[in-house]
C-alpha positions in Angstrom: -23.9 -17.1 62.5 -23.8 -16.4 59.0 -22.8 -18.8 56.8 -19.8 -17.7 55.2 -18.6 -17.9 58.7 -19.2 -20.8 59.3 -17.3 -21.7 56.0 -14.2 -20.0 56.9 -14.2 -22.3 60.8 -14.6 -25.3 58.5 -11.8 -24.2 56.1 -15.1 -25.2 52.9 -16.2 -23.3 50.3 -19.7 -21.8 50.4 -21.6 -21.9 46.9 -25.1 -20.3 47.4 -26.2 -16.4 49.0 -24.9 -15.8 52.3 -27.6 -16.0 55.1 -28.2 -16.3 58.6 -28.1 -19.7 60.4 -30.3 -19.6 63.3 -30.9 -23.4 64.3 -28.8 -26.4 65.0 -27.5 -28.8 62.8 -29.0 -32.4 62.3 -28.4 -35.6 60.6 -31.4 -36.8 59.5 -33.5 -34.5 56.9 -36.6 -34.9 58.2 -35.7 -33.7 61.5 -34.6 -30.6 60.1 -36.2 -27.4 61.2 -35.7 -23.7 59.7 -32.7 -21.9 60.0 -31.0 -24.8 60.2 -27.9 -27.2 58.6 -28.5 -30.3 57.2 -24.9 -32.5 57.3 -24.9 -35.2 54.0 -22.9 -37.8 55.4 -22.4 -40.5 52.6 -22.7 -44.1 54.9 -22.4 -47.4 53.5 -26.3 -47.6 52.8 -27.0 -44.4 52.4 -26.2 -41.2 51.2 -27.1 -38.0 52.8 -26.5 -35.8 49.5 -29.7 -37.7 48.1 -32.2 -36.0 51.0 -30.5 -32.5 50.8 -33.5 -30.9 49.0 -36.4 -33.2 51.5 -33.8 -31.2 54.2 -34.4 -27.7 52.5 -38.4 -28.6 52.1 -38.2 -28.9 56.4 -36.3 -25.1 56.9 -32.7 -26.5 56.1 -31.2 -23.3 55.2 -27.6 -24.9 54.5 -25.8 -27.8 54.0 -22.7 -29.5 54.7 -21.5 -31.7 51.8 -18.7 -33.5 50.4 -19.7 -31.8 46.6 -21.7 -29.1 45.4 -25.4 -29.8 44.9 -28.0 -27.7 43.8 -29.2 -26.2 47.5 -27.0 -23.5 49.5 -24.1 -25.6 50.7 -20.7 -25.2 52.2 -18.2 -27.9 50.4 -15.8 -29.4 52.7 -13.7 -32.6 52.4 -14.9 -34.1 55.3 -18.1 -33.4 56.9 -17.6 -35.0 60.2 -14.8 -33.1 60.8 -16.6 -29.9 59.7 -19.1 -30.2 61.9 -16.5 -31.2 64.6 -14.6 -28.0 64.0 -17.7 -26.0 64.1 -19.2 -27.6 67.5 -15.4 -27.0 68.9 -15.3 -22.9 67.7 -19.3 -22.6 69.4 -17.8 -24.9 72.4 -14.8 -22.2 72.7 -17.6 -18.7 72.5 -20.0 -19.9 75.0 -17.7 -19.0 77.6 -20.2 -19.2 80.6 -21.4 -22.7 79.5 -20.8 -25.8 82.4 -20.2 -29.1 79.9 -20.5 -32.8 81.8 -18.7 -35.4 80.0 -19.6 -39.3 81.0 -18.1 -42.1 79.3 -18.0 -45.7 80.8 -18.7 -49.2 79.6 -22.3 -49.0 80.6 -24.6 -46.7 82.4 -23.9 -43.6 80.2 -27.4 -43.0 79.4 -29.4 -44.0 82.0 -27.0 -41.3 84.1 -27.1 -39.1 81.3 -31.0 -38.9 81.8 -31.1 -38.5 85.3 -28.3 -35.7 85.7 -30.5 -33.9 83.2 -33.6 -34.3 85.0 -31.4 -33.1 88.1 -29.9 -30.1 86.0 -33.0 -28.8 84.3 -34.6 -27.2 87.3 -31.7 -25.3 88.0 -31.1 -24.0 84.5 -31.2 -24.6 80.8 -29.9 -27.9 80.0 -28.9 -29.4 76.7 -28.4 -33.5 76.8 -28.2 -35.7 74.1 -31.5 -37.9 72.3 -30.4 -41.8 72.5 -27.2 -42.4 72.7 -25.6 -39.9 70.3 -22.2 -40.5 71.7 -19.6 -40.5 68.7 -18.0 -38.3 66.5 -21.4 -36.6 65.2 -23.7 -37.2 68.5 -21.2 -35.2 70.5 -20.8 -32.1 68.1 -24.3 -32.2 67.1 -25.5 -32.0 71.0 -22.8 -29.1 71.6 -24.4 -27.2 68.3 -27.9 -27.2 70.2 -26.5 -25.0 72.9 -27.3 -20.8 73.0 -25.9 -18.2 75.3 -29.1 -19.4 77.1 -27.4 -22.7 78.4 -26.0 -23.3 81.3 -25.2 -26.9 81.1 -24.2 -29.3 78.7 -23.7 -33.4 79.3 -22.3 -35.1 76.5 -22.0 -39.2 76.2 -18.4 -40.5 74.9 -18.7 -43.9 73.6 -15.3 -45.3 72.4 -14.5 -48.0 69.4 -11.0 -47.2 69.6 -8.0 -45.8 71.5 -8.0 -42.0 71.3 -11.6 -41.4 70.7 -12.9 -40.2 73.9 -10.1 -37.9 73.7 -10.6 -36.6 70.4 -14.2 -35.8 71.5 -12.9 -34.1 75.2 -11.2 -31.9 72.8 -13.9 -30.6 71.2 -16.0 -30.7 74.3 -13.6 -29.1 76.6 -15.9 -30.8 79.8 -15.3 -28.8 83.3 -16.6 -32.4 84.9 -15.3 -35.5 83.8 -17.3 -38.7 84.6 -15.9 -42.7 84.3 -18.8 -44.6 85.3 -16.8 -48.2 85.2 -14.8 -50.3 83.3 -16.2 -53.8 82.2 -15.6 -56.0 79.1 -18.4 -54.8 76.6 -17.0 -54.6 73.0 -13.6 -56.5 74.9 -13.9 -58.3 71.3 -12.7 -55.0 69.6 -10.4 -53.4 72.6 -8.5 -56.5 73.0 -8.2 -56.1 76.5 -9.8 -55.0 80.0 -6.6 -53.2 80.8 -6.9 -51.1 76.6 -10.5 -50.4 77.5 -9.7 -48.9 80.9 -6.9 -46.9 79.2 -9.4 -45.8 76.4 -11.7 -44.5 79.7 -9.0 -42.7 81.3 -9.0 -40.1 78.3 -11.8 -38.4 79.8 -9.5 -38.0 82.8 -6.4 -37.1 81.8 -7.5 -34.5 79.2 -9.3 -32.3 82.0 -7.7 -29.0 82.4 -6.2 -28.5 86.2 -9.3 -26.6 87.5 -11.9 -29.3 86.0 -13.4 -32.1 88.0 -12.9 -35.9 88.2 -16.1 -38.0 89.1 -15.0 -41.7 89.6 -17.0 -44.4 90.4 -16.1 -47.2 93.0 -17.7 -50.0 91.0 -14.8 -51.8 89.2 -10.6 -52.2 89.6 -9.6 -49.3 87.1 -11.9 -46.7 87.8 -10.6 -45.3 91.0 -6.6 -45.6 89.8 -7.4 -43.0 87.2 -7.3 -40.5 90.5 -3.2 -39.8 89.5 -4.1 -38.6 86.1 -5.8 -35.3 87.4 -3.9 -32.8 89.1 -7.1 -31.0 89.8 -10.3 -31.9 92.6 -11.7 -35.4 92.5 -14.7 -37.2 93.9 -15.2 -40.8 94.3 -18.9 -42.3 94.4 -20.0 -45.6 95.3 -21.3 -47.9 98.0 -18.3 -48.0 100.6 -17.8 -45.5 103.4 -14.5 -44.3 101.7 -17.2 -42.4 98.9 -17.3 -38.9 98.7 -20.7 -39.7 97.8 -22.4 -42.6 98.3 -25.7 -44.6 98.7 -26.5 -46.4 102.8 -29.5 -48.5 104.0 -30.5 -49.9 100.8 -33.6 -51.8 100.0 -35.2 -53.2 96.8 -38.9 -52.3 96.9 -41.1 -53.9 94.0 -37.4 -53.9 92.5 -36.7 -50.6 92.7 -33.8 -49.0 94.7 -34.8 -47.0 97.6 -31.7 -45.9 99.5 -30.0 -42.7 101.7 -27.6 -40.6 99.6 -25.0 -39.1 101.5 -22.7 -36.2 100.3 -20.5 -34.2 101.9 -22.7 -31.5 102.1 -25.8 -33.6 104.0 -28.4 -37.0 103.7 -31.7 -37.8 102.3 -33.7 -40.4 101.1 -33.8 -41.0 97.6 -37.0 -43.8 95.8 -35.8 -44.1 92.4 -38.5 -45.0 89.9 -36.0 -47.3 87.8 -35.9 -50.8 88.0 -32.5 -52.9 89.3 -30.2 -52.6 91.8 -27.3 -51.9 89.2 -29.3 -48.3 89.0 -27.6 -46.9 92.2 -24.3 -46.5 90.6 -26.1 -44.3 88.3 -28.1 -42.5 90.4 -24.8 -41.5 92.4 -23.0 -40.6 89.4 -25.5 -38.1 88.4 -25.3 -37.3 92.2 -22.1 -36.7 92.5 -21.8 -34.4 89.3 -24.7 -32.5 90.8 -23.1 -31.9 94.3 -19.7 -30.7 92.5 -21.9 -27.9 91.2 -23.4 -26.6 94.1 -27.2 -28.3 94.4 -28.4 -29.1 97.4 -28.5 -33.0 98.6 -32.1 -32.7 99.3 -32.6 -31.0 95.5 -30.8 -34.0 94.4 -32.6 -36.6 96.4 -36.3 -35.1 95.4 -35.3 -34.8 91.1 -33.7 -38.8 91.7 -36.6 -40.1 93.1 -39.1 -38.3 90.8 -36.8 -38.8 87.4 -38.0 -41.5 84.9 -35.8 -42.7 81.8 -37.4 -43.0 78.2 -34.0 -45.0 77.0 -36.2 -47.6 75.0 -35.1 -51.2 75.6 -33.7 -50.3 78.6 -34.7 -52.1 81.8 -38.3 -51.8 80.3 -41.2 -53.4 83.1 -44.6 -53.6 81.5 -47.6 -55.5 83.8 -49.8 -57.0 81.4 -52.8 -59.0 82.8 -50.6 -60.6 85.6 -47.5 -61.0 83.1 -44.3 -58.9 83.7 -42.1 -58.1 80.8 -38.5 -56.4 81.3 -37.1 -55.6 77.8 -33.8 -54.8 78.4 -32.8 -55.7 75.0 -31.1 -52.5 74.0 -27.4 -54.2 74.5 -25.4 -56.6 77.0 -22.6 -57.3 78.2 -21.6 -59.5 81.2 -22.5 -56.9 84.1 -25.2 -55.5 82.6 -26.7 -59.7 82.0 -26.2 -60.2 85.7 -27.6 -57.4 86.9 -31.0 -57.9 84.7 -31.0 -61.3 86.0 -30.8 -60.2 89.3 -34.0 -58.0 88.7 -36.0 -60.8 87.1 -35.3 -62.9 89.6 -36.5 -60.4 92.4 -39.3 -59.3 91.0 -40.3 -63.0 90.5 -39.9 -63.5 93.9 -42.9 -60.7 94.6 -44.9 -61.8 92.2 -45.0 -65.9 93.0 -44.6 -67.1 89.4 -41.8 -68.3 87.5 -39.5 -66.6 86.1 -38.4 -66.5 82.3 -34.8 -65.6 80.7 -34.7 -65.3 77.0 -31.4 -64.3 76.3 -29.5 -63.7 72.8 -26.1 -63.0 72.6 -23.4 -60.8 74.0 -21.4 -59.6 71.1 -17.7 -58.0 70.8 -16.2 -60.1 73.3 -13.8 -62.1 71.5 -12.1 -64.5 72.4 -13.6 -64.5 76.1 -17.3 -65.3 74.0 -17.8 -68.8 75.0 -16.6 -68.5 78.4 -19.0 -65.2 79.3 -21.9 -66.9 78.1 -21.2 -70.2 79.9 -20.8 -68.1 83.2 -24.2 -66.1 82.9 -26.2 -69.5 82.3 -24.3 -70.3 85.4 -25.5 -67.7 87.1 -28.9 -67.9 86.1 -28.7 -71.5 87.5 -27.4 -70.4 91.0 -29.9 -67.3 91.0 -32.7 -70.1 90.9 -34.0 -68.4 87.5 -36.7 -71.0 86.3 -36.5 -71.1 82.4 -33.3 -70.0 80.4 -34.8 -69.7 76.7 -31.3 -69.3 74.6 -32.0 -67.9 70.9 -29.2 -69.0 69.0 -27.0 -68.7 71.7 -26.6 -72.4 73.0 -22.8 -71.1 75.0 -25.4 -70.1 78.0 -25.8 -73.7 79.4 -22.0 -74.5 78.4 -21.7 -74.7 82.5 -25.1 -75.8 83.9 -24.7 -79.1 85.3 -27.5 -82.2 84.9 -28.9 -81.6 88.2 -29.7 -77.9 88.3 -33.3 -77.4 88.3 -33.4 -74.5 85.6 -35.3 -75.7 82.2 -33.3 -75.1 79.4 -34.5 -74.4 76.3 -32.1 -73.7 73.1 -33.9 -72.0 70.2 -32.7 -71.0 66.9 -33.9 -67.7 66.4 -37.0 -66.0 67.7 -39.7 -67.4 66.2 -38.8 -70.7 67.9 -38.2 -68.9 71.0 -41.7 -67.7 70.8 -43.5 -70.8 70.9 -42.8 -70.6 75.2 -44.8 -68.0 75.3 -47.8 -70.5 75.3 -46.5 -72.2 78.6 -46.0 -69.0 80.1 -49.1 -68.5 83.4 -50.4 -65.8 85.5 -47.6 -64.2 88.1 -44.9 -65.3 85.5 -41.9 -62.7 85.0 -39.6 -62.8 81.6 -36.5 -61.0 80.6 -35.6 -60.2 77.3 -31.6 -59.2 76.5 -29.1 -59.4 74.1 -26.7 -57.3 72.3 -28.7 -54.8 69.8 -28.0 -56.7 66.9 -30.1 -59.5 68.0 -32.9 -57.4 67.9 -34.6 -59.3 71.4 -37.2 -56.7 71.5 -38.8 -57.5 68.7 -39.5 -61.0 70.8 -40.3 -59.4 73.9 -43.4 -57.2 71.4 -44.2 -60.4 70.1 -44.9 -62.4 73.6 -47.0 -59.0 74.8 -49.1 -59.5 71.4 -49.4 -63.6 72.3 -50.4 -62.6 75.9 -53.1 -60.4 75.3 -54.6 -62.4 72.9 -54.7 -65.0 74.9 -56.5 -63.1 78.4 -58.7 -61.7 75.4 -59.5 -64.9 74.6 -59.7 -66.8 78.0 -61.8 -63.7 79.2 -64.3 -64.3 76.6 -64.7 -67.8 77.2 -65.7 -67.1 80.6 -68.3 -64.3 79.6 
């Protein structure tokens, strides 16, 4: 497009020659490539005006500002809803493109990466880096898309009522995805009952012939069936799924199950860690069979897909040590089922096992009582150690007699001082919400460890 098009979609003014924009649009300046637009979004830290010419150094041919600055730019009042006009006018020409929307309270991006492992060897995908799931990650994926594409999956995340369908409408998804409905960011929502209503947007704003891909996993999911008129597939666990996972086992905790469609069965081995990856695995299943691949196509890309989501459900072996950083985010489900997977795996491995947990944030007034019910369920699970860092609300509910150690910590570097009882065969779990910033524990206990099998090893040479 040239760029006093794209100045008339965004309703700007273009100050500069007119030229040819040939690449997609990005956020930071250093990702920039040429022939492409730079957006200069002023944030509370830092302003994107101030890297417009490091933008132009890396091919930036335009950019979208708030005021006129020395580079080609296009002026507009607000830049993310330029660029959110401009993804919906590209979204409207690429006529022949399939777009996959998934929202849900957690899952999006593990599923996200395994439909687009499924996808890609059937045709050009475009899928979103991280988690871009807001009001720029949504636009910004849709602008990487060409005449070339054939399918598009976009993340919705949601802070508010009304987001996810402010972003359907730019989107425009054929196939509309709810993974589940659970209490993360409850604090901001209010409710269960607001968040599933905030959920159902991806639902009810699908056009009569699009598709709605529910999972069974949670009260609300499956009741957003009325608000399509159009087809709808159900996946889950229970024979009343369209498609669904049978004969389940946990093998060095991973899933290995049959998938069952309506079109055949085959075995699938995922590669990913945790029971709670089988909801997952369908979804992106389920999306795949509504578009015409092959069970057996399905089954082979599940079972040979890996997902580079960092913090997320991350096993490392080290020297008889196993570390699960999982401390991208948490909420209640997503804290039971890690616990679940550190305690399995501990099993296998005959050591202990290790659960240094931070907190769950945006859960309001329900806070105190979440925590107090996962250090309950540690305790019942028979986890070994629960290492709190400064969330003491975990052992609110474990009783005098349990046998888990607890151990409340302040912040990490206290929490890093168990490292040095930790012992060969041991597994440990690091989680919390991503403010807490647990991984940087979980790097610091792999530095300890090694240096301490360096150091044991060279006693013994």
């Amino acid at each position: 497009m040239m760029a006093s098009e794209i100045a008339a979609i965004v309703g700007g003014v273009l100050h500069g020659d007119d030229v040819s924009i040939t690449a997609p649009a990005f956020l930071s300046s250093g990702n920039c490539i040429p022939g492409s637009i730079f957006l200069a979004i002023k944030g509370e830290n830092v302003d994107g005006h101030d890297y417009v010419g490091d933008a132009f150094k890396n091919g930036a041919l335009l950019a979208l500002t708030s005021h006129q600055v020395s580079q080609r730019c296009i002026v507009v009042e607000d830049v993310t809803r330029a660029i959110s006009a401009l993804a919906a006018h590209v979204r409207h020409e690429l006529t022949e493109l399939i777009v996959i929307g998934i929202t849900g309270s957690q899952g999006k991006t593990t599923t996200k990466e395994l439909l687009a492992g499924i996808l890609s060897a059937e045709g050009v995908t475009v899928s979103p880096k991280g988690n871009n799931n807001n009001e720029l990650g949504v636009p910004i994926t849709l602008l990487q898309c060409t005449r070339e594409t054939q399918y598009c999956i976009v993340e919705m995340g949601a802070r508010h009522q009304g987001d996810i369908a402010a972003l359907a409408k730019i989107a425009a998804p054929q196939v509309g995805v709810v993974l589940r409905v659970a209490a993360a960011h409850i604090g901001e929502f209010g409710s269960i009952e607001t968040i599933a209503e905030t959920k159902s947007e991806m639902i009810s704003t699908l056009r009569e012939d699009g598709i709605a891909i529910l999972g069974q996993y949670d009260e609300y999911t499956p009741k957003m069936k009325p608000l399509h008129k159009g087809k709808a597939l159900f996946f889950g666990e229970t024979s009343s799924a369209d498609v669904r996972a049978t004969d389940i086992e946990l093998r060095e905790g991973r899933p290995h199950f049959d998938l069952v469609t309506p079109e055949g069965r085959s075995t699938v081995a995922l590669r990913l860690y945790g029971e709670h990856q089988i909801s997952n695995a369908l979804a992106a299943a389920a999306v795949a069979h509504t578009l015409g691949i092959s069970t057996d196509h399905i089954a082979g890309a599940l079972s040979t897909a890996e997902v580079h989501a960092r913090w997320r459900m991350e096993v490392k072996e080290l020297h008889d040590l196993t570390i699960i950083n999982d401390a991208y985010n948490a909420s209640p489900d997503s804290m039971a089922a890690a616990l679940r997977t550190l305690v399995h795996l501990t099993q296998e491995r005959g050591g202990e096992s290790w659960a240094f947990l931070g907190n769950m944030r945006e859960l309001g007034e329900s806070s105190r009582q979440a925590h107090g019910e996962i250090g309950t369920l540690a305790s019942s699970l028979g986890v070994d150690h629960l290492v709190t860092v400064g969330a003491p609300d975990y052992a609110i509910g474990i009783g005098e007699n349990s046998p888990i150690s607890i151990h409340n910590c302040v912040d990490k570097a206290e929490a890093l001082i168990f490292a040095e009882h930790l012992n060969r065969g041991d597994v440990l779990l690091c989680k919390a919400s991503r403010s807490d910033g647990l991984e940087v524990l979980a790097e610091n206990i792999e530095k300890f460890w090694i240096s301490k099998i360096e150091s044991e090893e060279g006693v013994n040479e």
